[in-house]
C-alpha positions as CSV (number, residue, x, y, z in Angstrom):
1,X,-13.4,16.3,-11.4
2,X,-17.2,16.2,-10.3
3,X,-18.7,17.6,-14.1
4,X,-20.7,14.9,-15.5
5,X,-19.1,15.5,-19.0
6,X,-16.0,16.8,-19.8
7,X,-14.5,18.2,-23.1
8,X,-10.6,17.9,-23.6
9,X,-9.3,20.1,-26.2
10,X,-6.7,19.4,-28.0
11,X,-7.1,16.5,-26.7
12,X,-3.7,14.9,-27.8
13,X,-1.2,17.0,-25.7
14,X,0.4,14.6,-23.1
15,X,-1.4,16.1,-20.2
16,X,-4.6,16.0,-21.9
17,X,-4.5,12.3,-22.6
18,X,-3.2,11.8,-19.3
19,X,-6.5,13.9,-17.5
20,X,-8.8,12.4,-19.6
21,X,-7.6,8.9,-18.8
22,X,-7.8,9.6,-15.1
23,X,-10.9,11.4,-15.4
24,X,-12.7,8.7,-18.1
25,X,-11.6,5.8,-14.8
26,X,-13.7,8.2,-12.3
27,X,-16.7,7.7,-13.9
28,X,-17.0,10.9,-16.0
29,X,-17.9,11.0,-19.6
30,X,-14.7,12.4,-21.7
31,X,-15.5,14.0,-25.4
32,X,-12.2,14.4,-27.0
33,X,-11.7,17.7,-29.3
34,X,-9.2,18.6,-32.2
35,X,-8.5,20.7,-35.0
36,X,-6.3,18.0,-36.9
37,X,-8.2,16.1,-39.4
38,X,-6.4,12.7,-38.7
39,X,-5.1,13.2,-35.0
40,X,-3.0,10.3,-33.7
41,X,-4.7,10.6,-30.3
42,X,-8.4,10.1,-31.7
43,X,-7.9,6.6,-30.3
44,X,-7.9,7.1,-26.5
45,X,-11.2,8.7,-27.1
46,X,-14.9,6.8,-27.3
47,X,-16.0,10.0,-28.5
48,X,-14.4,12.4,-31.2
49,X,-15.4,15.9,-32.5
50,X,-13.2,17.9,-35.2
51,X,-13.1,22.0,-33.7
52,X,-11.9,24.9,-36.0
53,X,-8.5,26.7,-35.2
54,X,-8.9,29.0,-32.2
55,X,-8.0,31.7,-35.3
56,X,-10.7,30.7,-37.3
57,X,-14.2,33.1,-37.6
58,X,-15.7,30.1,-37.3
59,X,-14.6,28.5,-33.9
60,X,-17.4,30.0,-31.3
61,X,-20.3,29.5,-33.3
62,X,-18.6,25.8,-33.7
63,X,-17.5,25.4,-29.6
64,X,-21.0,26.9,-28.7
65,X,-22.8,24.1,-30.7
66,X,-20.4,21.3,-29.7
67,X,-21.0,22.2,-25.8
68,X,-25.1,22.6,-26.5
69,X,-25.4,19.3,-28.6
70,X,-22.8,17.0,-26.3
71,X,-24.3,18.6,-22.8
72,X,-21.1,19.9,-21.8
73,X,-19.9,20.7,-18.0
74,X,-16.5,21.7,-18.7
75,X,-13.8,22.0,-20.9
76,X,-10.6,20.6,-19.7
77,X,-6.8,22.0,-21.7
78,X,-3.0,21.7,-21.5
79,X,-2.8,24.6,-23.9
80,X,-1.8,27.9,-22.3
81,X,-3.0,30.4,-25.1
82,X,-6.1,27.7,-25.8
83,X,-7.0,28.4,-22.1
84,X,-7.0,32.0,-22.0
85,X,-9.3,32.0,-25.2
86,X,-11.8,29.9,-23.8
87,X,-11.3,32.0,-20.2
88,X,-12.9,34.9,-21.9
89,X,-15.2,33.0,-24.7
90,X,-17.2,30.4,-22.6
91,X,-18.9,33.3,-20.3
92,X,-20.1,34.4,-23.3
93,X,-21.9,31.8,-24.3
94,X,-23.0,30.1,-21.1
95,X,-22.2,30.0,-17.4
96,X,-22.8,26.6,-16.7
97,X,-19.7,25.4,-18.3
98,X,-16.6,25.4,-16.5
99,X,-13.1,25.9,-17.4
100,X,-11.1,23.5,-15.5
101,X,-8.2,24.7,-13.7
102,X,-5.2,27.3,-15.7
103,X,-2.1,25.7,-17.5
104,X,1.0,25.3,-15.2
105,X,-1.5,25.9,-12.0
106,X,-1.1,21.6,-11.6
107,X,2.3,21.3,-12.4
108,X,3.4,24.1,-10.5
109,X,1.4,23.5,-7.6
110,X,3.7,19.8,-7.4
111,X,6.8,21.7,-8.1
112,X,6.0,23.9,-4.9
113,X,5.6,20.7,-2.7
114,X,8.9,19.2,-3.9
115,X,10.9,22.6,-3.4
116,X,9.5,22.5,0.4
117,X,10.0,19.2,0.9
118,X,13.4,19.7,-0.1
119,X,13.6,23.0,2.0
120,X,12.7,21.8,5.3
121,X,15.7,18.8,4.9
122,X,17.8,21.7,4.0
123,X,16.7,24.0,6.6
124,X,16.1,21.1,10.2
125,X,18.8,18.8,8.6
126,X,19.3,15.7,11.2
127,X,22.4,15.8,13.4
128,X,23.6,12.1,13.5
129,X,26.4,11.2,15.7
130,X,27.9,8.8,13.0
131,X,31.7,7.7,12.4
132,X,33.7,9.5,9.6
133,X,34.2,13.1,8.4
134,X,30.6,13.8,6.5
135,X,30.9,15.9,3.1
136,X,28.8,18.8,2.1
137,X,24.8,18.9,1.8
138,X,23.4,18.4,-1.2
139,X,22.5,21.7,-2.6
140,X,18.5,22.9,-2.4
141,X,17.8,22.4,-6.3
142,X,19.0,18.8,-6.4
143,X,17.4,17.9,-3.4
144,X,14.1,19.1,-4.6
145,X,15.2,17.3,-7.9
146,X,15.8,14.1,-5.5
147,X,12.2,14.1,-4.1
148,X,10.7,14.4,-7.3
149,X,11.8,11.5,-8.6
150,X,11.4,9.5,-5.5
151,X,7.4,10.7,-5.5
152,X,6.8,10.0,-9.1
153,X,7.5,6.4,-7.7
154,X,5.1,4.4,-6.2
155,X,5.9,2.6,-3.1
156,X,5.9,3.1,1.1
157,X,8.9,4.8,1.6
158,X,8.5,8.1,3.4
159,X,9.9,11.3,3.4
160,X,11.2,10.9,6.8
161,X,13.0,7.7,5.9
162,X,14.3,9.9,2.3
163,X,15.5,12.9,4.2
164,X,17.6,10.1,6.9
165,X,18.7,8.7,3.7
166,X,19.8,11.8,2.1
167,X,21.9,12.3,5.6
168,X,23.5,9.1,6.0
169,X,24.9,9.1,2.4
170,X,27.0,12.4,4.0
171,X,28.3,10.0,5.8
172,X,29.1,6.7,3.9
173,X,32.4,5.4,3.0
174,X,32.8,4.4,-1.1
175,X,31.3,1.1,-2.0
176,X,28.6,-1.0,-3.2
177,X,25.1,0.1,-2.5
178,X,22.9,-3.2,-2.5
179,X,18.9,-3.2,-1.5
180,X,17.4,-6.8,-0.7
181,X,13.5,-6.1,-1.9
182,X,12.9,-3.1,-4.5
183,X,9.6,-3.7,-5.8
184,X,8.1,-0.8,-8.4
185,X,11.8,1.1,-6.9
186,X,10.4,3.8,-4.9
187,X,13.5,3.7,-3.0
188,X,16.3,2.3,-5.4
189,X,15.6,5.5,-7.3
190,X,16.7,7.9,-3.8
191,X,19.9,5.1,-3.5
192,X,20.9,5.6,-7.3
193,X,20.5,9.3,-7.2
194,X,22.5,9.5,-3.8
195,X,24.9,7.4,-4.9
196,X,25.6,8.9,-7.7
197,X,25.6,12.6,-6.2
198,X,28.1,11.4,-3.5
199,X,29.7,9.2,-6.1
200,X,29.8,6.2,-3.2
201,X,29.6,3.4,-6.2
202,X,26.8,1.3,-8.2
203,X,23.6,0.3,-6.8
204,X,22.9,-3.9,-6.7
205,X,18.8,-4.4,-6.6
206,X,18.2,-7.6,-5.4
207,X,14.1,-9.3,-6.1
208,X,12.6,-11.7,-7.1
209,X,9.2,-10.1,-7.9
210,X,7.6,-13.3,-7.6
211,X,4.4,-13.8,-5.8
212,X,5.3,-17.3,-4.3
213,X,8.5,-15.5,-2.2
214,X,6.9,-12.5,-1.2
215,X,4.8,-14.6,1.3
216,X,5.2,-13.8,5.1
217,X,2.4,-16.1,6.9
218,X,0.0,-13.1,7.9
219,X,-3.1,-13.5,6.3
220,X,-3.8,-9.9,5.3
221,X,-0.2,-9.1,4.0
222,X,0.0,-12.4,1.6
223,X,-3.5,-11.6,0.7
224,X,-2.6,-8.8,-1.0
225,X,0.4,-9.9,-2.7
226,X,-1.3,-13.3,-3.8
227,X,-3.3,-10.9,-6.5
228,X,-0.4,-8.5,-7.5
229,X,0.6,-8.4,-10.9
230,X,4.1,-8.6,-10.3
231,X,5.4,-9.1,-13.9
232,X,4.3,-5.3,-14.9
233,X,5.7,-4.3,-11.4
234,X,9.0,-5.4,-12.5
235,X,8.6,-4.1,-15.9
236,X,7.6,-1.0,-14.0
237,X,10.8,-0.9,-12.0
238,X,13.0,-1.2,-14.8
239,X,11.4,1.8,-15.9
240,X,11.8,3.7,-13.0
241,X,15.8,2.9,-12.4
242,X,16.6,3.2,-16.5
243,X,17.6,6.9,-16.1
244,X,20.4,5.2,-13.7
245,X,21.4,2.7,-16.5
246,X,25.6,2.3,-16.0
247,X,25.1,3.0,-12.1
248,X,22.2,0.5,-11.0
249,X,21.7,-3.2,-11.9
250,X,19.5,-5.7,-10.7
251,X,19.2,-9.4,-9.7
252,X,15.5,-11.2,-10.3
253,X,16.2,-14.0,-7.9
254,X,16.1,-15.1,-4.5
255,X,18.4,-13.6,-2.2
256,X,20.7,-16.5,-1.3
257,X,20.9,-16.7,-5.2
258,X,22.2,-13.4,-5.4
259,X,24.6,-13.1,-2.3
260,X,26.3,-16.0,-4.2
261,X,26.9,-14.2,-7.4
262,X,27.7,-11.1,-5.7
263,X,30.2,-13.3,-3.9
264,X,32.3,-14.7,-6.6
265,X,31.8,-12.5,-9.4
266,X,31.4,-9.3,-8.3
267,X,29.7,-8.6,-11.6
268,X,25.9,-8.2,-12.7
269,X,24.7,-8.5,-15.7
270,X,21.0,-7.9,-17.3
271,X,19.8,-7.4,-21.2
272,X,18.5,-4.1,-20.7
273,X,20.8,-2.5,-17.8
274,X,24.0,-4.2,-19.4
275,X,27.0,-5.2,-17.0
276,X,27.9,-3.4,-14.1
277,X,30.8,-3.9,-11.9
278,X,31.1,-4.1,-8.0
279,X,33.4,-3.6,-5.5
280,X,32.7,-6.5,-3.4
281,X,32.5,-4.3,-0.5
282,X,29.1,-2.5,0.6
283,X,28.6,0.9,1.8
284,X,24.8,0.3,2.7
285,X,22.9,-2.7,2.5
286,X,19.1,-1.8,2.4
287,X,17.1,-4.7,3.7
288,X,13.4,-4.9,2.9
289,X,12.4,-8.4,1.3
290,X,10.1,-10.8,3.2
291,X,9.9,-9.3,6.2
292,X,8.9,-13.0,8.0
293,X,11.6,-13.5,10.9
294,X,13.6,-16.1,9.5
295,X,13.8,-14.6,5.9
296,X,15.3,-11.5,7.4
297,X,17.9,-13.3,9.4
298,X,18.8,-15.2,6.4
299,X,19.3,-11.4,4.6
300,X,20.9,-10.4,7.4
301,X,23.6,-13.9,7.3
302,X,24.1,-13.6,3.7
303,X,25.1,-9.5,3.5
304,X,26.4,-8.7,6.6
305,X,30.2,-9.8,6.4
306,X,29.8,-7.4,2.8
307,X,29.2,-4.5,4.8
308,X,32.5,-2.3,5.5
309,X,33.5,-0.6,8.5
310,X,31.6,3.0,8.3
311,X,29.0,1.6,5.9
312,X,25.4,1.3,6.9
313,X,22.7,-1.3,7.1
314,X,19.0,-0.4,6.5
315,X,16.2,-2.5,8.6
316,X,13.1,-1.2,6.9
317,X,9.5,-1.5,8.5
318,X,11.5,-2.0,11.9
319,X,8.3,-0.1,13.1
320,X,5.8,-2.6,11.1
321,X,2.1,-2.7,12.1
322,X,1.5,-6.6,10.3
323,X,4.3,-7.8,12.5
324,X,7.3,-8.2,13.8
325,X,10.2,-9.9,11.7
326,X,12.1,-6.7,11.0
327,X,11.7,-5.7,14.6
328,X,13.2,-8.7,16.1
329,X,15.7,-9.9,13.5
330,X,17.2,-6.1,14.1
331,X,17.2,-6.6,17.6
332,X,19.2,-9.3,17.4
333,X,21.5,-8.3,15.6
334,X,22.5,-5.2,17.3
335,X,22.5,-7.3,20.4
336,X,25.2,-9.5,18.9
337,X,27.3,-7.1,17.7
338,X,27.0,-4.4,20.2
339,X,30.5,-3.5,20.3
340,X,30.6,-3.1,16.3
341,X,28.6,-0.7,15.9
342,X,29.1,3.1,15.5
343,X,25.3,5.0,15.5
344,X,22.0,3.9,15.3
345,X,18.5,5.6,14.9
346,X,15.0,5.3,13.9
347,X,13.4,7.3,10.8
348,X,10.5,6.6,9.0
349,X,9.9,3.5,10.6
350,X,13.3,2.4,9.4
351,X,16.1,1.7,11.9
352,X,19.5,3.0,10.7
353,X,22.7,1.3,11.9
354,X,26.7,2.5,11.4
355,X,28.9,-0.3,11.5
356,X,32.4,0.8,12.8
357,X,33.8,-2.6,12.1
358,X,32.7,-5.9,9.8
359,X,30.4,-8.5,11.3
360,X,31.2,-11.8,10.8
């Protein structure tokens, strides 16, 4: 996207309005185009032309003025049979305006990446050394499926620590799945799709999404979080997990707050995710929150005796460059209950641990 100005015809197809936003936030002067008189889309657009139908006899004479009098670079559409009119029209007219790239070239291109992301787990999967009878892989198109949704997610979750995830749940007794620190949900979304592939039991995400408990007494870490707009994260994360709606709920509270509930009730309940049951018993418990040293112990007090024998606990950012909370609380841990556990290993900067009996 280096043209200086950009025409986006029709300019109301979903893609189109998503291009021209990214393209109008780079800098580059967007001119929306459509052959609807009253277009719903003529709103996302500072500037606005009316084209003919790609049928009419008038619609070169009409595209060659509107790219002469609006200095056009390129023309930018979502429309397949739009596209391959322009392909042979525009060289007609002038070659200094560009067509930007072929329908389903984009979208395709991202398809390719998730199918060989999901092949390579497929083809090198990891051989763990875990407690318990593991069931079958998860089949190539539902894999791929898996790291789509996970990418469309933002977040710092890797595809090393998704592909030790997508292995573990192989090897999971049934139970609750609960994850201390979600965030926009990068990985809540892998737990809820695992979870419910495997059908191991309902997903428990646990945050506050406050700025005030997200601080960890490093300077460039708190920094950041001191300007993050946390209310649209939330909002953002609720998006994310609603497809899991019946399987996932959520707690927007502190931690000890939440291990409390979980406790006594079992039983979660929210406005827009409903009320969803638990077991009381967790197959993994995903810890990422405040990563400062004492906040993860405190995680670690709170959830551990949940944890069931042959379930798993999830230190994330054991491998943290900003410091080492995650590192030493983990540590710890395994240390003190070195004759509980069944496997651990490292992915993705994540350390994975088996318990073959619970901690107290």
């Amino acid at each position: 996207m280096d043209s200086r100005s950009v025409l986006v015809f029709p300019a109301g197809m979903p893609s189109s309005l998503t291009w021209a936003r990214h393209a109008s936030e780079s800098g580059i002067r967007v001119v929306g185009a459509s052959s609807l008189a009253h277009d719903p889309a003529r709103p996302n657009y500072s500037e606005w032309i009316i084209l003919p139908w790609i049928g009419d006899a008038g619609f070169a004479e009409a595209l060659n003025c509107c790219v002469r009098e609006q200095d056009i670079d390129a023309v930018f559409t979502e429309h397949p049979v739009v596209w391959r009119t322009l392909r042979d029209l525009l060289p007609k007219m002038t070659r200094r305006v560009r067509l930007e790239v072929q329908p389903w070239a984009v979208e395709l291109s991202d398809y390719r990446v998730y199918r060989d992301i999901a092949a390579r787990f497929h083809r090198e999967p990891l051989n763990l050394a875990a407690a318990g009878r593991p069931q079958p892989g998860m089949p190539l198109p539902q894999l791929a499926a898996l790291v789509r949704q996970f990418q469309l997610v933002p977040g710092q979750c890797d595809h090393a620590k998704l592909e030790a995830l997508t292995t573990i749940f192989r090897w999971m007794p049934p139970g609750d799945i609960v994850e201390i620190g979600s965030l926009w949900g990068r990985s809540a979304v892998a737990l809820a799709f695992l979870a419910r592939h495997y059908r191991i039991g309902n997903v428990l995400c646990v945050d506050p999404w406050r700025t005030e408990e997200l601080h960890q007494k490093i300077a460039a870490v708190d920094a950041v979080f001191d300007s993050a707009p946390m209310d649209d994260i939330f909002e953002a994360f609720r998006m994310n997990l609603a497809p899991f709606q019946g399987l996932v709920n959520y707690s927007r509270s502190r931690s000890c707050e939440a291990a409390s509930h979980y406790s006594k009730t079992h039983c979660f309940t929210t406005e827009d995710f409903g009320r969803t049951i638990y077991t009381g018993e967790i197959a993994l418990l995903h810890i990422d929150g405040n990563h400062a040293l004492e906040a993860v112990w405190q995680d670690i007090s709170l959830w551990r005796h949940f944890v069931r024998a042959g379930g798993w606990i999830v230190f994330d950012d054991y491998c943290w460059p900003f410091g080492d909370g995650p590192r030493t609380a983990a540590d710890e841990f395994c240390g003190m209950f070195r004759g509980s556990l069944a496997a651990q290993f490292i992915a993705g900067g994540a350390l994975f641990v088996q318990l073959a009996r619970v901690v107290q």
